[in-house]
C-alpha positions in Angstrom: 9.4 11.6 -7.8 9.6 11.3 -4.3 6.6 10.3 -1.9 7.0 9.7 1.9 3.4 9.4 3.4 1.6 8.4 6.4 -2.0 7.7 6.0 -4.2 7.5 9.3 -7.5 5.7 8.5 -10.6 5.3 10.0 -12.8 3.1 8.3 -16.5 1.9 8.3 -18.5 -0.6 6.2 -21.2 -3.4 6.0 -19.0 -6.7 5.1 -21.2 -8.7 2.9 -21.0 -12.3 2.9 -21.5 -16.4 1.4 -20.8 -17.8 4.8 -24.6 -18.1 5.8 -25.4 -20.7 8.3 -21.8 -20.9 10.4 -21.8 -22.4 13.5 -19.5 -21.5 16.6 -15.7 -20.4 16.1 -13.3 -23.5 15.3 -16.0 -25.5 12.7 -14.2 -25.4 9.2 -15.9 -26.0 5.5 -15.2 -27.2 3.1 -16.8 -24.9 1.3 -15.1 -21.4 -0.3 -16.7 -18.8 1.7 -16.5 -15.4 0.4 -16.7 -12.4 1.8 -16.8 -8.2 0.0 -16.9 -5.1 1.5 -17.7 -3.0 -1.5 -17.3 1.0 -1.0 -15.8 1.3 2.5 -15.1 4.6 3.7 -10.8 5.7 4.0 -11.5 8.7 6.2 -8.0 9.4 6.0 -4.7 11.8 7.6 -1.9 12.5 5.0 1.2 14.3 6.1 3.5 13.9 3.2 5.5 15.5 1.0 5.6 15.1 -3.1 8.7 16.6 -4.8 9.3 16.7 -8.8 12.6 18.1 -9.3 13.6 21.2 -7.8 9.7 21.4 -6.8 8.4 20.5 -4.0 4.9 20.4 -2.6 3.8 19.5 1.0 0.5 17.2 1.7 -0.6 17.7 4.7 -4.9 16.9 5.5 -6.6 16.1 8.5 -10.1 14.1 7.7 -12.5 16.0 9.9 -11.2 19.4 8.8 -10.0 18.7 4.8 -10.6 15.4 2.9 -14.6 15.8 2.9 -13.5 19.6 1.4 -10.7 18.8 -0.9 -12.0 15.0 -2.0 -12.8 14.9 -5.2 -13.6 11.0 -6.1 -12.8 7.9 -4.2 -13.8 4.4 -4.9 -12.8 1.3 -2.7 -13.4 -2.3 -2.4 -12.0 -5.5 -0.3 -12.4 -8.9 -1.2 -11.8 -12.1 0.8 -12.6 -16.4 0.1 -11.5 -18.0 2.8 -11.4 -22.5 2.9 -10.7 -24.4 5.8 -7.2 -22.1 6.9 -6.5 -20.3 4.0 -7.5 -17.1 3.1 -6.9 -15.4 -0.2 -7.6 -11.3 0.0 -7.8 -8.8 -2.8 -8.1 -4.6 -2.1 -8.4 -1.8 -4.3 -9.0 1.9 -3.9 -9.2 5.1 -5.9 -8.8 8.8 -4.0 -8.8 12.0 -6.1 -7.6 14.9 -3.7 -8.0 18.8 -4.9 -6.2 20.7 -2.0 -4.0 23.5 -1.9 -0.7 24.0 -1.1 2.5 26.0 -0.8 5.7 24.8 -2.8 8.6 25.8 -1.1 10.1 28.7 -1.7 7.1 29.3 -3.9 3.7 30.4 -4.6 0.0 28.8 -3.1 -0.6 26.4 -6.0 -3.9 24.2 -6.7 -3.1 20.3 -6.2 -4.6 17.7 -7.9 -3.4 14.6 -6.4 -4.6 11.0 -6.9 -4.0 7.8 -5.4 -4.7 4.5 -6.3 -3.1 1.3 -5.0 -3.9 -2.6 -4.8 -3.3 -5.6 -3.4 -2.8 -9.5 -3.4 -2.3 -11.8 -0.9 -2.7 -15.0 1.1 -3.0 -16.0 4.7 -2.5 -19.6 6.4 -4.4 -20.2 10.5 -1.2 -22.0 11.5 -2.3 -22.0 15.4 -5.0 -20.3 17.5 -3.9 -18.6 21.3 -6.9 -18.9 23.3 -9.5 -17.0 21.4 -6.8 -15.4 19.0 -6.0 -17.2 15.5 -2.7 -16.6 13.9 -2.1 -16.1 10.9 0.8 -15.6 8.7 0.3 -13.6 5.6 1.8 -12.4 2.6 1.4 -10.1 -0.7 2.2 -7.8 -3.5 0.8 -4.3 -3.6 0.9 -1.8 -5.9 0.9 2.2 -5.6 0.1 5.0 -8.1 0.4 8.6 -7.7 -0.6 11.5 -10.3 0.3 14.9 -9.3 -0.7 17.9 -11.0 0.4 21.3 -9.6 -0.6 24.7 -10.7 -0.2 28.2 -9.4 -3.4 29.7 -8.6 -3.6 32.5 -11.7 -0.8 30.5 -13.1 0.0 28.1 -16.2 0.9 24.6 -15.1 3.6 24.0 -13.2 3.8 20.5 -12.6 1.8 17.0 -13.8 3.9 14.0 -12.8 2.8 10.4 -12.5 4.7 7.5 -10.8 3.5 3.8 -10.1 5.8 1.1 -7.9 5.3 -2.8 -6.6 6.4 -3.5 -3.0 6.3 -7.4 -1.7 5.1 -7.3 1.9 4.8 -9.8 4.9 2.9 -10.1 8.4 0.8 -11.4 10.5 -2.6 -11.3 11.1 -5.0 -12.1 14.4 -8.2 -12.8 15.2 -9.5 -12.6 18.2 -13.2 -14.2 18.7 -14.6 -12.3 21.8 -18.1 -14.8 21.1 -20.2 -15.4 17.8 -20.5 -11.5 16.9 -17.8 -9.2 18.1 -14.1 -10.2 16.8 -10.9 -8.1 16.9 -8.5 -8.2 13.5 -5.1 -6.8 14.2 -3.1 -6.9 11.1 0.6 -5.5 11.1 3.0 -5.9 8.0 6.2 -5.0 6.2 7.6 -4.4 2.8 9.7 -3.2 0.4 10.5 -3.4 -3.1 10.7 -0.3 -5.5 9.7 1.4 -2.5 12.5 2.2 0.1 10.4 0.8 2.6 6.7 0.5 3.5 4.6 -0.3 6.7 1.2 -0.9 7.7 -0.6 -1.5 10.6 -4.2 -1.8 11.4 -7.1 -2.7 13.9 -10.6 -3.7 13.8 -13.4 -4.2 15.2 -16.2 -6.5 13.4 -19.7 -6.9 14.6 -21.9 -9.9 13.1 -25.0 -9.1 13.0 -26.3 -11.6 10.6 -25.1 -14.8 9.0 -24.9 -12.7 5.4 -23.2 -9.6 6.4 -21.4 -7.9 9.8 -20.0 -4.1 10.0 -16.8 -3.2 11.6 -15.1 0.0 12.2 -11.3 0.6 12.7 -8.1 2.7 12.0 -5.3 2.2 9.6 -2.0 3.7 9.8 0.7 3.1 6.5 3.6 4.8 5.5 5.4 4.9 2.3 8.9 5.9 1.4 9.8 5.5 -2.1 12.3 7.5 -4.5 13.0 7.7 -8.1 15.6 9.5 -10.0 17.8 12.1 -9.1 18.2 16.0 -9.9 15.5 17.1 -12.5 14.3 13.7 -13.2 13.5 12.7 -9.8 
């Protein structure tokens, strides 16, 4: 299988949390503090392509216009515990996709397509610019796909599964604006089984009590990864 996609996302949630009673920016615990932001919402842009073989089926979904329509299930939930300057940070998430499509040289076929993909990592504060913290991070993730393809009034034509690992490494920033409103830019690298994968992403977090804040951002990542050649790629 092939898969080379770019995923736009736009994502909003309620980030609940253990740190209760904080003070300003810059006092450290020595306490874990925990934070989970169960069932956020990947409103997401896929412009891809999936090829099995000699088949070869494009992806291509805008959110406003064709995830709510073709989504079928999604799950997704992001973990962080955070002491002193290091973070530990766990993600997982589950998207069932039911478009259609047009193989090449081919017929309209029905797609199921479904992604899952997690990850592991850990940050270190190693300095702070101004109102920015840096932090260094790094990580394993993992990717699944399952693609099953079938021409509409058709038998079966396709149902292919592929899973990889990809080590990754970044940075990631924090910038305080004042007690509520803070700006998380995270941009990283990788590679692995994948050829090479990217990701990059902003957002915006508003406090608005000690247990829990919501933020709001967009996400873009891009995967190329390749297995097999001829009829068994």
């Amino acid at each position: 299988m092939k898969s080379l996609q770019m995923a736009g996302v736009v994502i909003l949630s309620v980030l609940l949390s253990s740190s209760q009673g904080l003070g300003a920016r810059g006092q450290q615990s020595d306490d874990w503090q925990f934070k989970l932001a169960p069932l956020f919402l990947w409103g997401m842009n896929i412009d891809g392509t999936s090829t099995i073989g000699p088949v070869s089926a494009p992806l291509d979904l805008d959110f406003k216009d064709d995830i709510f329509e073709n989504l079928g299930a999604v799950f997704t939930v992001h973990f962080e515990a955070k002491k002193n300057d290091l973070t530990l940070f766990a993600e997982y998430q589950y998207v069932q996709l039911e478009p259609s499509a047009n193989i090449t040289n081919g017929p309209t076929v029905d797609v199921d397509f479904t992604i899952q993909s997690a990850e592991f990592g850990t940050g270190y504060k190693i300095t702070s610019w101004g109102i920015t913290d840096v932090e260094p991070i790094i990580g394993v993730r993992w990717a699944y796909q399952d693609l099953e393809a079938t021409p509409q009034g058709g038998p079966q034509l396709v149902d292919s599964n592929e899973n990889w690992w990809d080590f990754f490494g970044g940075v990631r920033l924090s910038t305080h604006f004042n007690d509520k409103w803070t700006l998380i830019s995270r941009g990283d690298i990788g590679a692995g089984n994948s050829d090479f994968v990217w990701n990059l992403s902003f957002l915006i977090d508003y406090k608005f009590k000690d247990w829990g804040s919501a933020f709001v951002g967009y996400r873009w990542m891009d995967y190329d990864y390749d297995s097999g050649t001829g009829k068994n790629r």
